[in-house]
N, C-alpha and C positions, 0 to 999 in steps of 0.2 A: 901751683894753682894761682899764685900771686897773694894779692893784699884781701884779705875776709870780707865778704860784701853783709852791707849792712842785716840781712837774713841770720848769716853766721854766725854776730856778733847780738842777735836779739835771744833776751832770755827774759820771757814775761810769761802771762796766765789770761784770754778773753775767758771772763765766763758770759753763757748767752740762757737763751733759755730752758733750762733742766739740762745743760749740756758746758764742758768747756773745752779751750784750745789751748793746749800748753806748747810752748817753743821755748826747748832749752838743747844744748850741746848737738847741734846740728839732729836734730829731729823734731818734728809735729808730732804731738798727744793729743789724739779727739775723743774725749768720752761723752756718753752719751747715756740719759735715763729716760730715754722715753716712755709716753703713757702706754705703750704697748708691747712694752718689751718687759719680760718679769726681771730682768737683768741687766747693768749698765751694758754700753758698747764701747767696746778702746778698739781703737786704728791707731797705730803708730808708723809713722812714713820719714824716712830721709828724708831731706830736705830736696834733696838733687833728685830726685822720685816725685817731687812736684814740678808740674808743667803751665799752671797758673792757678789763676784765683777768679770766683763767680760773685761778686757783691750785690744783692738782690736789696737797694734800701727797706727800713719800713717806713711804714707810713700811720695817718690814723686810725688807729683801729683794727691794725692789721701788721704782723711780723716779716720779718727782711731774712736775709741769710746770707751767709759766707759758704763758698762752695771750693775745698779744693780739688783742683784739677789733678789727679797721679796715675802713674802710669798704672794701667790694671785697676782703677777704680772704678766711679759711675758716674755717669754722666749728669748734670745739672740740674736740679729738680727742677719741676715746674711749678708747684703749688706747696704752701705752708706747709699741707701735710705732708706730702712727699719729704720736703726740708726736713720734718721733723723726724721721719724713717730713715733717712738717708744717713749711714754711718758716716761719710765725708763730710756732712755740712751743718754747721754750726746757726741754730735757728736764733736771731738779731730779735733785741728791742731797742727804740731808741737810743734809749742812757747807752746802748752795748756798740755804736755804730761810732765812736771817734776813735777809739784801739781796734777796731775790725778793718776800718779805712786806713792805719799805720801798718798794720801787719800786710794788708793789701798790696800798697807802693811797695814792701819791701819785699814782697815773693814777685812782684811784678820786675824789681830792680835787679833781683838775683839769678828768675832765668834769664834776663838779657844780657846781665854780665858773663854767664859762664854760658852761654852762648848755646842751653839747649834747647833741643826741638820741641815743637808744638804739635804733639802726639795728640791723636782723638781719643777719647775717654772709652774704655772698652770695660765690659761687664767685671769685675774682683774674678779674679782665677788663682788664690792665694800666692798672690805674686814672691820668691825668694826674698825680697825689696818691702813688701808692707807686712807690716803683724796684723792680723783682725780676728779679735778674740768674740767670742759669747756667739755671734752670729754675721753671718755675709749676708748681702741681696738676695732677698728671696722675688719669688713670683707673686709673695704677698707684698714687698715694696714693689713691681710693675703695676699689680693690680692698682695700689694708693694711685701710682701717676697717671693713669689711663681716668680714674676716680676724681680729676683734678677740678677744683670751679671752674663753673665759665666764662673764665677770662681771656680765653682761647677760645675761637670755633672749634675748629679742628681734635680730633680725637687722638693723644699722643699712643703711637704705636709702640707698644715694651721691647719688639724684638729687633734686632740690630739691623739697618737696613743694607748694609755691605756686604750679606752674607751671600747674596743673590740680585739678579736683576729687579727692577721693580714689576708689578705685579701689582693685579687687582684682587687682596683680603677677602673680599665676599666671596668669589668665585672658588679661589683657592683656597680659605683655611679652612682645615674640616671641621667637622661639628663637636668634634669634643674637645677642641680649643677654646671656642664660645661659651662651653658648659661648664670647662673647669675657671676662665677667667670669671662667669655668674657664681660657681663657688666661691673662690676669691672674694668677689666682693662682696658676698653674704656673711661671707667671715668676718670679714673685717667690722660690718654694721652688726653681729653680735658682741662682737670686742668693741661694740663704743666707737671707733674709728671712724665712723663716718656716722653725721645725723640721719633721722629718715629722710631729709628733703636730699642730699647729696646724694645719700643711696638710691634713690627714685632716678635722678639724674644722670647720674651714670652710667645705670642698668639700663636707662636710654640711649645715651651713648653708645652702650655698647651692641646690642638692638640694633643699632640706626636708627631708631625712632625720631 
């Protein structure tokens, strides 16, 4: 395989918030204690199982994230709270954003050296390649994303859109798709997960209102 790229040769610990990333002996360790989960999350991925990396700065007043990219993961959150469900992605403050942007260039440095492909993020299907213990993406992480501020017009769709031609939602989804994502997000706003104003929002969103 030749000379170790700089990934190979890293052995550190990002912690972020309620969460960390360890890189040691050619593998990622993401654990994870979110506000919503009664138990941490560990993902552990080869490293050669990473396809890239999502650096989301923070800013004032508001938190950033490292997202990584592996094959059989999920795709890039949109919003904080997504970040903070999301088993892949490690939710940034400030002080956490000069070892997130190191580890960056070097998963950046490492697939281009070993020269692998840039696979699209598909839904965890417990890949042989990643361990994901306590719990996988549920439809309660879709519901968060669909849930997202609006920092975006547009309403992110949870379901893969490769699976079929495109299509117009309204016409097509039937009605107890609609009913169980207004579950979902009821859930979620009696778990705390979302304020009353975001939960209003939402349920607009999803509405169409």
């Amino acid at each position: 395989m030749g000379e170790q790229t700089r990934l190979e040769r890293t052995s550190q610990v990002i912690r972020g918030e309620r969460s960390e990333l360890r890189v040691d002996d050619g593998r990622l360790t993401l654990t994870k204690d979110a506000t919503t989960q009664a138990r941490p999350t560990n993902v552990t991925v080869p490293i050669d199982r990473v396809r890239g990396v999502t650096l989301q700065r923070p800013g004032p007043g508001r938190r950033g994230w490292l997202h990584l990219s592996v094959v059989d993961g999920t795709p890039a959150p949109v919003s904080e709270l997504a970040a903070t469900s999301d088993p892949y992605t490690l939710p940034l403050r400030s002080r956490h954003l000069g070892p997130a942007r190191r580890l960056t260039r070097a998963i950046t440095d490492h697939v281009r050296r070993r020269g692998l492909p840039h696979e699209v993020d598909v839904p965890a299907q417990a890949s042989s390649g990643v361990v994901l213990t306590t719990a996988e993406p549920s439809r309660a992480t879709d519901a968060r994303r669909t849930a997202s501020p609006p920092r975006k017009p547009e309403v992110v769709t949870p379901r893969g859109p490769e699976e079929s031609p495109p299509r117009e939602p309204e016409e097509d989804a039937p009605g107890s798709d609609l009913i169980a994502r207004l579950r979902d997000l009821a859930d979620l706003h009696r778990q705390g997960a979302l304020t009353d104003a975001e939960f209003q929002q939402a349920k607009q969103q999803i509405l169409g209102g």
